[in-house]
VOBA-1610 file (N, C-alpha, C; in pm, whole numbers, padded with zeros to 5 digits, always signed):
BEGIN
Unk+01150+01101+01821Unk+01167+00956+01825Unk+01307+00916+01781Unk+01355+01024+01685Unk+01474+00973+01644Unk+01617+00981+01765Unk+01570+01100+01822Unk+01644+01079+01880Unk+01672+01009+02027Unk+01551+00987+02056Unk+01489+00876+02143Unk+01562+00739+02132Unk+01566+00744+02006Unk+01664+00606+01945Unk+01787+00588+01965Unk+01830+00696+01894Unk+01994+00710+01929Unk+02057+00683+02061Unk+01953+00766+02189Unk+02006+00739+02290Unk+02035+00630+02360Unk+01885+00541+02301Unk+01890+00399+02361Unk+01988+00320+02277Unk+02049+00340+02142Unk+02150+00260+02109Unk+02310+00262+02169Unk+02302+00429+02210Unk+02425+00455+02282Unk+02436+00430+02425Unk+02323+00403+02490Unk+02324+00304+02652Unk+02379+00163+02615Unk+02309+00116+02518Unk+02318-00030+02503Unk+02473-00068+02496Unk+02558+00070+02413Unk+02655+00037+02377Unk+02756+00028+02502Unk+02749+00131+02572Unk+02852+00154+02634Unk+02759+00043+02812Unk+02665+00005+02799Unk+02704-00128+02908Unk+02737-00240+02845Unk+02744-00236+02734Unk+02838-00377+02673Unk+02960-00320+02722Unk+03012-00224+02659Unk+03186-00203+02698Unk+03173-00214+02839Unk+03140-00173+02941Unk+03187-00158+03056Unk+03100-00289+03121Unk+03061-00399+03079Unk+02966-00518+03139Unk+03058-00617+03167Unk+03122-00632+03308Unk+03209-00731+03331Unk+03194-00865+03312Unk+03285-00943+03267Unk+03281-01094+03185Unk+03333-01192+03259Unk+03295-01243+03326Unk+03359-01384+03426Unk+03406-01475+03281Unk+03546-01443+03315Unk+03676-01546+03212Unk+03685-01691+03290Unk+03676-01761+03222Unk+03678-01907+03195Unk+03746-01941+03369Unk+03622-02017+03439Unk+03667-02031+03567Unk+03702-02170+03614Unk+03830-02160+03744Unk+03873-02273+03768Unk+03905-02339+03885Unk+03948-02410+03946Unk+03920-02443+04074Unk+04108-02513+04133Unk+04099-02459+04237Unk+04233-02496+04285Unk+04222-02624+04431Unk+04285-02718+04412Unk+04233-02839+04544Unk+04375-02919+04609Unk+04413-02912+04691Unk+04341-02864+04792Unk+04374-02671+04850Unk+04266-02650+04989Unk+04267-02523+04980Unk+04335-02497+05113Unk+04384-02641+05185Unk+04478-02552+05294Unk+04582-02749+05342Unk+04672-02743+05358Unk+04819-02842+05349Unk+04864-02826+05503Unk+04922-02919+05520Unk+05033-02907+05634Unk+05162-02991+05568Unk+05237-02943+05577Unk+05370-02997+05488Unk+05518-02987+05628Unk+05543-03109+05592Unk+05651-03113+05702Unk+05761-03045+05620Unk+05878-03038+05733Unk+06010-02872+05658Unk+06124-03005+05606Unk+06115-03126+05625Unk+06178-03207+05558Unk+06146-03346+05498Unk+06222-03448+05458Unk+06188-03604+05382Unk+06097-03619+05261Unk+05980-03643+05264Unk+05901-03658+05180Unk+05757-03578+05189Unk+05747-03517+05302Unk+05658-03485+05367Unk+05692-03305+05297Unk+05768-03264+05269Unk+05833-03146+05250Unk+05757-03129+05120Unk+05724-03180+05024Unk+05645-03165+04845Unk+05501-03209+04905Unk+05420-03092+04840Unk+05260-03130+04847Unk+05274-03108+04645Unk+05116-03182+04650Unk+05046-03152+04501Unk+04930-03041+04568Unk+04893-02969+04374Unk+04810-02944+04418Unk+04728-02943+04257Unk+04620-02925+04249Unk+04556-02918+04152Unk+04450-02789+04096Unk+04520-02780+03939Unk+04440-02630+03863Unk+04358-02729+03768Unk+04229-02715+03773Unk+04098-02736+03690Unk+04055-02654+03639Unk+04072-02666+03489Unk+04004-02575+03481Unk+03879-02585+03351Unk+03725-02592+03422Unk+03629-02602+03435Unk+03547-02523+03292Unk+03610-02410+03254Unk+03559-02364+03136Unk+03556-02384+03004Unk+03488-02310+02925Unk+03474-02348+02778Unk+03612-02301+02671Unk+03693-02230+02725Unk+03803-02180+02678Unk+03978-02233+02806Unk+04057-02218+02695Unk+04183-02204+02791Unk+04152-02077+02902Unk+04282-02133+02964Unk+04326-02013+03078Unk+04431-02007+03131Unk+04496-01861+03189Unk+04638-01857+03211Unk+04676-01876+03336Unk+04728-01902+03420Unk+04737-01891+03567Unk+04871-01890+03631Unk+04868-01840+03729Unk+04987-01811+03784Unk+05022-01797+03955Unk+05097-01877+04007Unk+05140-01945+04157Unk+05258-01901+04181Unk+05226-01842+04332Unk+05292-01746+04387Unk+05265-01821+04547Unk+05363-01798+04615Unk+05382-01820+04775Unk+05432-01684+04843Unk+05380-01684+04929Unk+05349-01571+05076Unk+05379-01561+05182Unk+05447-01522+05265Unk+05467-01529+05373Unk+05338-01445+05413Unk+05285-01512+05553Unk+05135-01489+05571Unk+05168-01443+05735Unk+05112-01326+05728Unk+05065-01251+05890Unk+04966-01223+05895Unk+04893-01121+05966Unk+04717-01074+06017Unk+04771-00968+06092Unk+04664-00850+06050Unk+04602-00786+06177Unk+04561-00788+06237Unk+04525-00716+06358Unk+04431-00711+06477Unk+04299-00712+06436Unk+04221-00715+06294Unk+04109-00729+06252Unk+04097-00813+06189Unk+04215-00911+06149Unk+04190-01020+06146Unk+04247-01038+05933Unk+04301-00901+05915Unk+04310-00935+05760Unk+04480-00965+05744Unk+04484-01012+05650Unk+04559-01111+05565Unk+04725-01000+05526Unk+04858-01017+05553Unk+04885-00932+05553Unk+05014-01030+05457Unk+05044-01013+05350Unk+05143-01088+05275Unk+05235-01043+05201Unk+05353-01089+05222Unk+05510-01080+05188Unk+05519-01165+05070Unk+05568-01140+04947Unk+05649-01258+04863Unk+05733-01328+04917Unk+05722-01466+04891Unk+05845-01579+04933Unk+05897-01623+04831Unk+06012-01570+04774Unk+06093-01639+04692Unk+06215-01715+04724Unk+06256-01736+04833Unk+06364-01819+04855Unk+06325-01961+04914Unk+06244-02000+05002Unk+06182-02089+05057Unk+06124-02179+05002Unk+06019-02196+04918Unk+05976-02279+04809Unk+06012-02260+04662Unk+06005-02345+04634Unk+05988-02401+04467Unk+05833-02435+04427Unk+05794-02349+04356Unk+05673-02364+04269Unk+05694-02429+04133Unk+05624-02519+04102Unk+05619-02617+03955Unk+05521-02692+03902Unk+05466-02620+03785Unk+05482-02508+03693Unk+05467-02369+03822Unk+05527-02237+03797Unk+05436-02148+03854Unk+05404-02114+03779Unk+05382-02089+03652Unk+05295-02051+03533Unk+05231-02166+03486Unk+05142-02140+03373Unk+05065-02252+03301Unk+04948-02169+03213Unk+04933-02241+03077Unk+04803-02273+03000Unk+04760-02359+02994Unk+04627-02370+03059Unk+04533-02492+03078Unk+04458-02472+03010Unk+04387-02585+02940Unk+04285-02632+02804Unk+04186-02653+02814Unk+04068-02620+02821Unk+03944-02632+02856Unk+03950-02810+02918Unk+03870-02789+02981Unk+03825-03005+03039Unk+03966-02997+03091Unk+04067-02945+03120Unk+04184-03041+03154Unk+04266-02965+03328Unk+04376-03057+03323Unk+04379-03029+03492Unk+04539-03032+03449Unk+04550-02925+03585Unk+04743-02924+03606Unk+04805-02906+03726Unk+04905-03074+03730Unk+04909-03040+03858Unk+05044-02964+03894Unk+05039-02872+04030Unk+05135-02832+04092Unk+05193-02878+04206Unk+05326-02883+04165Unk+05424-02929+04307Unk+05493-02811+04345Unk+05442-02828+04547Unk+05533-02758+04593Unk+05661-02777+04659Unk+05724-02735+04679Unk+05861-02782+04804Unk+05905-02662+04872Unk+05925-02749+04968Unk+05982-02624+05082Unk+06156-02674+05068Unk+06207-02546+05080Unk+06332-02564+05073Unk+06403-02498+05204Unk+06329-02439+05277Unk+06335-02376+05388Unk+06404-02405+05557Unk+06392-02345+05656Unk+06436-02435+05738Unk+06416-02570+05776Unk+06514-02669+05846Unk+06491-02825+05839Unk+06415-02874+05944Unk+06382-02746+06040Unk+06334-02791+06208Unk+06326-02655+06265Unk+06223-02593+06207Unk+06196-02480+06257Unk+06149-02500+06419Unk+06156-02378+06547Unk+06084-02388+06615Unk+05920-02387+06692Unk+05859-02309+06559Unk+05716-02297+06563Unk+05666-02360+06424Unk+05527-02391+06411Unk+05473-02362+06260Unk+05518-02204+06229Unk+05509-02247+06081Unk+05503-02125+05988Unk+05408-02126+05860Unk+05343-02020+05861Unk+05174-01989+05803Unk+05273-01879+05655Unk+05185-01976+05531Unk+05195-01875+05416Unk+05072-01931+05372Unk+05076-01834+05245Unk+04947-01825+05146Unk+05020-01859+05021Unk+04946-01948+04951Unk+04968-02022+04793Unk+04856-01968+04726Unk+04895-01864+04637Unk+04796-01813+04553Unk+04772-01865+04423Unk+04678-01900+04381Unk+04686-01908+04211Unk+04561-01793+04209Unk+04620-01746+04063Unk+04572-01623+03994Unk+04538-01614+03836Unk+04441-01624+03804Unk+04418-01612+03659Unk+04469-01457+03594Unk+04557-01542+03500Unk+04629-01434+03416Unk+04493-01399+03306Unk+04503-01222+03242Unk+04433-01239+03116Unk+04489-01342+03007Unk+04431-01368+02937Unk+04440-01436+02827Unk+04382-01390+02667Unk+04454-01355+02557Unk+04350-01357+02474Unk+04437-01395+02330Unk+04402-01556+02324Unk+04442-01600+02215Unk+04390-01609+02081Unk+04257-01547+02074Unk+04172-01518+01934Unk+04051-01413+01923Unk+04077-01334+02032Unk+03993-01188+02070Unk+04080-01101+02031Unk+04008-00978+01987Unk+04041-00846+01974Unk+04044-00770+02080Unk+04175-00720+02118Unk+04156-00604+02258Unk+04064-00482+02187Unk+04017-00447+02308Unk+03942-00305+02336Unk+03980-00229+02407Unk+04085-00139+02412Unk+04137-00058+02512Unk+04016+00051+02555Unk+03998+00027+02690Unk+03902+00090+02781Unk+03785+00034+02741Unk+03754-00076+02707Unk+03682-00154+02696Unk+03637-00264+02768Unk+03565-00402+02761Unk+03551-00483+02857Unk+03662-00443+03009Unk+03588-00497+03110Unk+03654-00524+03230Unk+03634-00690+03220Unk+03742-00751+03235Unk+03726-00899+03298Unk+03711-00946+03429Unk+03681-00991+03503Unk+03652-01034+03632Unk+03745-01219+03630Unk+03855-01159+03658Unk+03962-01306+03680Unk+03941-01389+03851Unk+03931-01482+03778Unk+03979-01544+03922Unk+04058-01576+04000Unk+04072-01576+04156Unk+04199-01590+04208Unk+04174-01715+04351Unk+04215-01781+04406Unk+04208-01884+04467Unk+04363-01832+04583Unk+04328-01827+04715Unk+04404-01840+04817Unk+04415-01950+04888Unk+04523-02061+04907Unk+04508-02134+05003Unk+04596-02156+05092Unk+04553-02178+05223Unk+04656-02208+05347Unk+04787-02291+05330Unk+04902-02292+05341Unk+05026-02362+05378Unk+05084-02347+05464Unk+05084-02460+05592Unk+05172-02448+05686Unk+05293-02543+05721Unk+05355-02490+05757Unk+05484-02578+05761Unk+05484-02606+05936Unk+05468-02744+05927Unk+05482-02800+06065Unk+05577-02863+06132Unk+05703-02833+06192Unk+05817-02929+06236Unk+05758-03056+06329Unk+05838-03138+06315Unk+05842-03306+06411Unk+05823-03293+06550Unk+05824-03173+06579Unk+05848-03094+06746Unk+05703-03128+06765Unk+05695-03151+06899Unk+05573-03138+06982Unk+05526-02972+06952Unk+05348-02947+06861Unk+05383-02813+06905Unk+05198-02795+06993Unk+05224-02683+07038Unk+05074-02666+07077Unk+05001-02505+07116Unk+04909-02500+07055Unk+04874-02349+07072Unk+04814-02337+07198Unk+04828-02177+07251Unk+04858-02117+07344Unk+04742-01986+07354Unk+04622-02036+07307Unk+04534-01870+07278Unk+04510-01808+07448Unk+04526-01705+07463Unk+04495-01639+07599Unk+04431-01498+07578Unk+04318-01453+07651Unk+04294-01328+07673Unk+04366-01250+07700Unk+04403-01139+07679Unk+04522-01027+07716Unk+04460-00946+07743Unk+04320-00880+07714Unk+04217-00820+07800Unk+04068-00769+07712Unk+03963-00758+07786Unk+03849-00762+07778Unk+03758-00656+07828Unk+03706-00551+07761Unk+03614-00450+07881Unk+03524-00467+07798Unk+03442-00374+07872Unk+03297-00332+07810Unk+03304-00179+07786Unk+03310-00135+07601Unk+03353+00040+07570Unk+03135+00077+07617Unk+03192+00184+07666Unk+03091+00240+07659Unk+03020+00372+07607Unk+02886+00340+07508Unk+02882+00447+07412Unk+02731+00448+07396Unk+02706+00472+07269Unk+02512+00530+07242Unk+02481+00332+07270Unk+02584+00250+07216Unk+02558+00108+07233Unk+02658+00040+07256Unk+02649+00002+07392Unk+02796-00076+07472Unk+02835-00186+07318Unk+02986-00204+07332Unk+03052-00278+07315Unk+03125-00375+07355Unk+03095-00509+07331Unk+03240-00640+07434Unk+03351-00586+07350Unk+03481-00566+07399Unk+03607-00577+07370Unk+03671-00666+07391Unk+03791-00718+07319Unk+03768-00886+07353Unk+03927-00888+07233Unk+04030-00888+07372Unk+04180-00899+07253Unk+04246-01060+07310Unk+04274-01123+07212Unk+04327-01275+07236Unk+04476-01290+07165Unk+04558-01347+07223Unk+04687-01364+07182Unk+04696-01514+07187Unk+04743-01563+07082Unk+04828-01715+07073Unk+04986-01713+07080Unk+05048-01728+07192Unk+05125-01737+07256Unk+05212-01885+07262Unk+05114-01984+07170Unk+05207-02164+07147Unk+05241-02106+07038Unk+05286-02252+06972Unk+05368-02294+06872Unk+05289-02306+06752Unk+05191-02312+06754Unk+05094-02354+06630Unk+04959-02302+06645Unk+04877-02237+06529Unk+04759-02185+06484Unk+04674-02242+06547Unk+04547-02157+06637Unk+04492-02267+06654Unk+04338-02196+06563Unk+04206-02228+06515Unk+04111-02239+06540Unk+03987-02200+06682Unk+03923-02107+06678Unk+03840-02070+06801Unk+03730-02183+06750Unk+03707-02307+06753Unk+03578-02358+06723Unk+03498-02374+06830Unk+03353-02340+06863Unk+03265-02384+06906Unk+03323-02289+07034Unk+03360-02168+07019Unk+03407-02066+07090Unk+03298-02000+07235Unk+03361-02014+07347Unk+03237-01985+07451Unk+03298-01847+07537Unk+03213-01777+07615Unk+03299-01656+07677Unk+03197-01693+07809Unk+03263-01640+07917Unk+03258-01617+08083Unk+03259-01489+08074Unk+03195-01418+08088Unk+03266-01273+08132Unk+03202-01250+08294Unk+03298-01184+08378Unk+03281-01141+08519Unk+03305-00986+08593Unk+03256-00893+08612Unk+03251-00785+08650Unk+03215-00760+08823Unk+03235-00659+08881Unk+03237-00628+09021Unk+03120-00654+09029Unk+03015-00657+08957Unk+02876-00668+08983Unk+02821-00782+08908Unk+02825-00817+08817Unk+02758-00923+08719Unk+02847-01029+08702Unk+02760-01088+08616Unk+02832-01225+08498Unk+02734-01279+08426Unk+02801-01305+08318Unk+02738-01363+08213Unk+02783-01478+08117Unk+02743-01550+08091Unk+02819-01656+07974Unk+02718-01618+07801Unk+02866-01635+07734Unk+02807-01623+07584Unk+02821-01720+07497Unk+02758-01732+07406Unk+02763-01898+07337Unk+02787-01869+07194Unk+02854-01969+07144Unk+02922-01920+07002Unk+02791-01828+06914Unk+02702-01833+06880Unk+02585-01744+06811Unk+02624-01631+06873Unk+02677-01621+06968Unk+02660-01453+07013Unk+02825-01374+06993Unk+02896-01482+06925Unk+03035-01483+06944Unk+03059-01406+06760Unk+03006-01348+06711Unk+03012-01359+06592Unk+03160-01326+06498Unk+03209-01352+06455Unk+03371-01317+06446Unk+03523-01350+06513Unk+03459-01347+06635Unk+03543-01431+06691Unk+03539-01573+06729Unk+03424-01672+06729Unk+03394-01777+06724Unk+03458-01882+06582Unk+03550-01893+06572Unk+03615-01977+06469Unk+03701-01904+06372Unk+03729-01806+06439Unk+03850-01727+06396Unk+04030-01823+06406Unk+04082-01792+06332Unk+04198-01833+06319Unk+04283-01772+06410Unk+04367-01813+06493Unk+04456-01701+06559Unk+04618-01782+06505Unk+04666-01686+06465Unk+04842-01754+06412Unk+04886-01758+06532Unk+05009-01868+06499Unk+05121-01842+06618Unk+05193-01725+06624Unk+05182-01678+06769Unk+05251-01534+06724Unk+05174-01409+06755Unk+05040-01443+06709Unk+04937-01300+06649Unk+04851-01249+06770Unk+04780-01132+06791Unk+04708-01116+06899Unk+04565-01058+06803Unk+04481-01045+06847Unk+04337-01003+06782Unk+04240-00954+06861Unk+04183-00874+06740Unk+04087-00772+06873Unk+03945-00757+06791Unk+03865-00822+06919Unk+03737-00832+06870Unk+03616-00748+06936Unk+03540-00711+06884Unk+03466-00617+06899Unk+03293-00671+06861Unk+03238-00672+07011Unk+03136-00771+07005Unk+02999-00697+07062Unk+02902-00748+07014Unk+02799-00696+07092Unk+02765-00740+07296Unk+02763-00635+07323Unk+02776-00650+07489Unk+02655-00692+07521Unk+02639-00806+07644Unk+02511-00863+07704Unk+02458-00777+07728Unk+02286-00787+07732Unk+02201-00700+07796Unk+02244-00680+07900Unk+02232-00561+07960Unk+02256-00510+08097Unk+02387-00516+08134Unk+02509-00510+08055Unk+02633-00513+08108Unk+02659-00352+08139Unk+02734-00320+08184Unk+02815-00171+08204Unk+02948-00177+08175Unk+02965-00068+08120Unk+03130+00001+08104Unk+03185-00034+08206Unk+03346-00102+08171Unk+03406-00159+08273Unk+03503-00217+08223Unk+03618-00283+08310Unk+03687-00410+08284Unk+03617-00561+08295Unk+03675-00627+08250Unk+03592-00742+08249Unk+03673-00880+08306Unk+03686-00990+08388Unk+03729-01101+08411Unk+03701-01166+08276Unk+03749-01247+08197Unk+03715-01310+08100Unk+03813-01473+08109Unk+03686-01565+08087Unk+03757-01721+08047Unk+03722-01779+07911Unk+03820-01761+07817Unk+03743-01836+07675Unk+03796-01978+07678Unk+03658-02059+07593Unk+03639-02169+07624Unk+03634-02223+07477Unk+03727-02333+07381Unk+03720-02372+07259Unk+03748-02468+07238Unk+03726-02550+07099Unk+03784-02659+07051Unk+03830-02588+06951Unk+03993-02631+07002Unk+04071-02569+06853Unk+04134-02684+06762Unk+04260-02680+06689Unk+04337-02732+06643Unk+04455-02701+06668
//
């Protein structure tokens, strides 16, 4: 029994040390801007809340923002282009801080340009004892959209660049789209045509899963990988996509 005991005091112990602790959480608003590249329109606000029972540290950073062909997030530091203020901060339990951004960047770019405004909770520990190899904290971090939009007429340009059906133990739609305008658009309420030497079929956003309100940058091409209609075959495919974007 005794040692029955011991063991269960030494479980108890070591999932305390290793029992991750959600640190004092906070909220960043807004989570995506369009900011013109000059006048007044050039400075957004933004706002750190922060919501917990303790301070917290945080810290704002800007991105130059690309994607892969799967659609993930691919980011550069931008330090010449904006001014972040504060980009640091200690915030006080109940209280809010706001941040200004500015673009200092080109005055009349020819396309939009897509970054990411991160805020990031720093550790903090103003009346705790560290534990080396001890607690894990679980910080929070907040990503939000910034695009810089010139005065220019702009307009996105999404096009199919091509479409088959892979064929395997379970067909696949293949399905690569390029935005080819000036500005991001949104796949909302995303529809597909597809046409083959033999068939056709139409698909409706539920069947669109991933690619139906996907973001496509200006610039970017994407490749989606979909479940194929009943009864399609391996092949090339005619394809017309059909959306409400932005």
């Amino acid at each position: 029994m005794k040692h029955s005991a011991y063991h269960f005091l030494l479980f108890c112990l070591v999932v305390a040390l290793v029992t991750p602790i959600t640190v004092h959480a906070f909220k960043l608003v807004p989570m995506s801007v369009k900011m013109a590249p000059s006048g007044r329109g050039a400075t957004e606000s933004f706002v750190v809340d922060n919501s917990g029972a303790k301070p917290i540290a945080v810290e704002m950073k800007v991105f130059v923002r690309s994607m892969t062909e799967d659609g993930e997030d691919v980011l550069t530091e931008e330090e010449d282009d904006f001014v972040v203020f504060p980009s640091q901060m200690i915030i006080m339990p109940g209280e809010s801080q706001v941040v200004r951004l500015q673009w200092l960047g080109q005055q009349d770019p020819e396309r939009e340009l897509a970054y990411r405004l991160i805020a990031e909770q720093l550790p903090l520990n103003l009346d705790e004892e560290v534990i080396d190899g001890g607690r894990i904290y679980v910080l929070f971090r907040y990503v939000a959209s910034v695009y810089i939009v010139p005065k220019r007429r702009l307009q996105a340009d999404v096009k199919i660049t091509d479409a088959y059906i892979e064929g395997g133990e379970v067909n696949q739609l293949v399905v690569f789209v390029k935005n080819e305008g000036t500005k991001h658009s949104i796949l909302r309420d995303a529809t597909l045509k597809l046409k083959s030497s033999t068939s056709s079929f139409e698909l409706g956003t539920e069947q669109l899963p991933g690619l139906a309100g996907a973001n496509i940058l200006v610039g970017h091409s994407r490749k989606f990988i979909l479940p194929a209609p009943v009864g399609s075959q391996a092949g090339s495919l005619d394809v017309e996509l059909q959306y409400y974007g932005q």
